[in-house]
N, C-alpha and C positions, 0 to 999 in steps of 0.2 A: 796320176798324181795322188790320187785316193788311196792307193796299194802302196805306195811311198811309205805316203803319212804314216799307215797302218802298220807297216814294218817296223819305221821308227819307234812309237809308241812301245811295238810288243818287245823290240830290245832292250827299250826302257826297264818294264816291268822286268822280265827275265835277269837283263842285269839284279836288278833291286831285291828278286827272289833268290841269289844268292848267298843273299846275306840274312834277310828275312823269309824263315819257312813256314812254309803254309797256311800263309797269308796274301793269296795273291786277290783276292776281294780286295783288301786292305790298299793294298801296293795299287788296282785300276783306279781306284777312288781318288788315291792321292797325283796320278800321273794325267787322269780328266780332268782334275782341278785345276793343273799347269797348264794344261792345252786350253785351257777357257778361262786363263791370266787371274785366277782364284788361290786365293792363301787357306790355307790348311790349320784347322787346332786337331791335334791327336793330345785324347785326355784319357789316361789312364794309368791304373798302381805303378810303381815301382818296379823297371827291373824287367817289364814285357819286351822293351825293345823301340820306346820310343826314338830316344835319338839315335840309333844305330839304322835303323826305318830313315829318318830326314837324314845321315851322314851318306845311306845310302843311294839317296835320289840326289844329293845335289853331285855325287863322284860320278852318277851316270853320267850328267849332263855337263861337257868341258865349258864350263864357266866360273864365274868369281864365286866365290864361294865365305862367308864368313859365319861364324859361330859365335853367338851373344849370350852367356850364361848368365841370365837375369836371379840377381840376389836382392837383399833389403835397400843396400847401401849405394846400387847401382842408378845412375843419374842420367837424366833425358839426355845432357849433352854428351854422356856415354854412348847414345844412339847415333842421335841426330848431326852430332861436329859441334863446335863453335868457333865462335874468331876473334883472333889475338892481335895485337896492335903490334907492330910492326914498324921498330922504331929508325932505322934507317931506311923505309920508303914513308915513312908517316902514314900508313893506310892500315888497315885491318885485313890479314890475309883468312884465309878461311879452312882450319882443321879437318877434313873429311872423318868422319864418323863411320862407328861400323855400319851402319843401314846401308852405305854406299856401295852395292852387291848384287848380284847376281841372286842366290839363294843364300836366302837368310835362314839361320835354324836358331829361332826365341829359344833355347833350351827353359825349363819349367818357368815361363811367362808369367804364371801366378803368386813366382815364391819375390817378387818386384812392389812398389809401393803403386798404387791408382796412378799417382805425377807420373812417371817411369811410362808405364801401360801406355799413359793418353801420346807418349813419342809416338808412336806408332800409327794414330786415327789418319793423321793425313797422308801416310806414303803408303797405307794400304790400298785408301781410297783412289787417291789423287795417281799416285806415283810418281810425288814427289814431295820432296820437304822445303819447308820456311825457316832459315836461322837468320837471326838479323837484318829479316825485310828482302835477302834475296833466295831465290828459288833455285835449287838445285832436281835434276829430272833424275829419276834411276836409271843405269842402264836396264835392257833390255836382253831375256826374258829376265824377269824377273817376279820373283815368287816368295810370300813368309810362308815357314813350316816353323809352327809353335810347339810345345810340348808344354803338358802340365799334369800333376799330378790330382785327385781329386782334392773339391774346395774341405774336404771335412778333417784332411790332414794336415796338422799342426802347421803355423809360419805358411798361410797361404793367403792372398789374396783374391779373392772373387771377379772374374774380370765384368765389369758394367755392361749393361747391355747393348749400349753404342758402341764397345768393343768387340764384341761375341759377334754384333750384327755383322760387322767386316769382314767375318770369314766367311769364307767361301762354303766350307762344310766343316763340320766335326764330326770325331769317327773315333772311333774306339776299336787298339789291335785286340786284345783279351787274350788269356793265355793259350798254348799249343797244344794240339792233343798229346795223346802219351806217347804214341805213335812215333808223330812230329818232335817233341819232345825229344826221344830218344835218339833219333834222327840228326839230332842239333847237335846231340853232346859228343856225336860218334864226327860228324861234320867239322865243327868246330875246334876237336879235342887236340889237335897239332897246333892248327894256325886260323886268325878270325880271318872267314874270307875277305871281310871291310876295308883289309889292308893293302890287300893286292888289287882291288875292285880298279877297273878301268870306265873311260867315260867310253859311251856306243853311242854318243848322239851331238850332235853341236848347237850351240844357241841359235843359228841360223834357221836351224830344223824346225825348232820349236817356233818361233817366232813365224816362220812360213804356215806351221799348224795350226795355229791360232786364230794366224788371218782367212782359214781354210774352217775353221769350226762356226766363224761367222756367218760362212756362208751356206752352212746348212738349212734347207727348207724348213717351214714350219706352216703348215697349216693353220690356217683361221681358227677353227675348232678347238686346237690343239692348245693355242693361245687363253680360249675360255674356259679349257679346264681349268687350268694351272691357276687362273683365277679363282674358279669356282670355289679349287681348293683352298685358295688364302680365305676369301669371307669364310669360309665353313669355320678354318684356324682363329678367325675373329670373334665369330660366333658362339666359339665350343663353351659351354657352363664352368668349365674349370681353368680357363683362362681369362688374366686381367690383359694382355697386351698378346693378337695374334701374327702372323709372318710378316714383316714391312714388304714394300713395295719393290727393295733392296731386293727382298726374299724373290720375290715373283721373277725380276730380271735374272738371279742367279739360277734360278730353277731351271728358266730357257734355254741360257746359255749352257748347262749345265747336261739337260738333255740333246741338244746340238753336238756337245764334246760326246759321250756316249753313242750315240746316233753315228758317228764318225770311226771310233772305235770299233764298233760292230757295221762297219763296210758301207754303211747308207747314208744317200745326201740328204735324206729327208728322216723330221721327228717321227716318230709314232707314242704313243699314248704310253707304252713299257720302258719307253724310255724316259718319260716322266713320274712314271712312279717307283722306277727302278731308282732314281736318283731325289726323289722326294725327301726322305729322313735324313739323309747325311745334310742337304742342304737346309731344311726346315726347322729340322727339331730344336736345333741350338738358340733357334729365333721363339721360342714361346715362351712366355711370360706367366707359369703358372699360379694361381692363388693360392696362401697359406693353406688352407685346409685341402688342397686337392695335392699338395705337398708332403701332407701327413699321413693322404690314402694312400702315398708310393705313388701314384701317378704322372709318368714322364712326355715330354715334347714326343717320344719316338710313339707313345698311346696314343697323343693327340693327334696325330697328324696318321693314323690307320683309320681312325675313326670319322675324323676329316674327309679322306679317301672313300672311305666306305657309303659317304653320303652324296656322290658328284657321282654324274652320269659318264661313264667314259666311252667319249667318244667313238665312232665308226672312221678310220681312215686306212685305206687301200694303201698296196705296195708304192704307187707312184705318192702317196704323200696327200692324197685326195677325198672326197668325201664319196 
């Protein structure tokens, strides 16, 4: 079942690296995310290939798929639905909203008002939303892939830290070598593969992987790092607020999906530090002045690391 999974996953990626070159770091980060039912912020310039990257994962996977291009003007019940009165039954029927999807891709999430954003807090968390007292569940899988550009250019919004906490990881594509680069424009220069991209995996798949990444072993031990490293992140001198608890669960999970990707039903320690920074950094809280040394979550959490003892566990998952 394990060799299954594994297949699925790397058609996933492969697919994805079609479209997105050499970046396939990029593309496993975002594909462990899904398998361990985590939403996605990819923040970066202009023009790298953010949503070509999210247009490209949700075409892998044959399911619903919708696109929410968040502007100023745009309104929660833009997200969420609302409900209209409904004057030959005398009831209120209920508008379904874009969020009601499979994979959602936030296109630039930040260029949106704080109102707007907060749509979002409970169908990340929950996976599902509240409009007028009743509850509607997402289908399943279901996944956010955000995109945003940095907060320092013009017409953006800073997302809160109640909202940054919801994601799963942040990640950063960054640009191509020259290399790869070159590669693109020769690739591309006919037709964007984006168009012709086929789905290699079914919502079924995923959902079967997921409940399968659950299941991955975790050592005792393993458990007290991943601790160890949050008080370090609470502790560190240039932080007002370190990884929430939120943090510590995603980490696990997060190592379990990784752990699974590389063929084993059990954590090990590289798997948790292998997946530390995309999952952490986004959650640190740094202070004003440790803000003006250029000091980042992705420093903090090395430095974090660098002070926890890392554990001893054998091939079987043991001490």
């Amino acid at each position: 079942m394990m060799e299954e999974s594994v297949k699925v996953i790397n058609n996933v990626i492969e697919n994805v690296e079609k479209v997105i070159i050499g970046k396939r770091g990029v593309v496993e980060l975002i594909v462990t995310a899904f398998i361990c039912k985590g939403h996605v912020l990819v923040e970066d310039v202009p023009g790298v290939g953010k949503t070509s990257l999210a247009l490209a994962m949700a075409k892998s996977i044959d399911s619903t798929f919708k696109r929410i291009q968040f502007t100023p003007d745009i309104l929660p019940t833009d997200i969420t639905g609302f409900s209209i009165y409904n004057q030959k039954t005398g009831d209120f029927d209920y508008k379904k909203g874009a969020i009601l999807n499979q994979i959602i891709l936030a296109d630039e999430i930040n260029r949106t008002s704080p109102k707007t954003q907060s749509s979002l807090l409970e169908v990340m968390e929950e996976g599902q939303i509240t409009v007028d007292g009743n509850t509607y569940k997402m289908p399943e899988p279901f996944m956010v892939l955000a995109t945003q550009n940095p907060v320092e250019y013009l017409g953006t919004f800073p997302l809160p830290e109640a909202q940054l906490d919801r994601f799963f990881m942040k990640i950063s594509i960054g640009y191509p070598s020259a290399s790869e680069e070159a590669y693109m424009l020769g690739h591309f220069k006919t037709e964007n593969p984006l168009k012709t991209l086929e789905a290699v995996a079914k919502g079924e798949d995923i959902i079967r992987i997921q409940n399968e990444v659950k299941e991955i072993y975790v050592e005792e031990s393993i458990c007290h790092f991943i601790v160890s490293i949050m008080e370090e992140t609470r502790r560190h001198p240039h932080v007002v607020l370190g990884a929430s608890p939120r943090g510590s669960l995603n980490l696990l999970r997060a190592a379990q999906g990784w752990a699974l990707y590389n063929e084993r039903n059990y954590v090990i320690p590289d798997d948790v530090l292998k997946m530390a920074e995309p999952v952490l950094a986004h959650r640190i809280l740094l202070k004003q002045e440790a803000k003006l040394k250029k000091v980042t979550g992705e420093q903090v959490i090395k430095e974090s690391i660098n002070k926890v003892m890392v554990p001893a566990v054998n091939r079987h998952g043991k001490k």
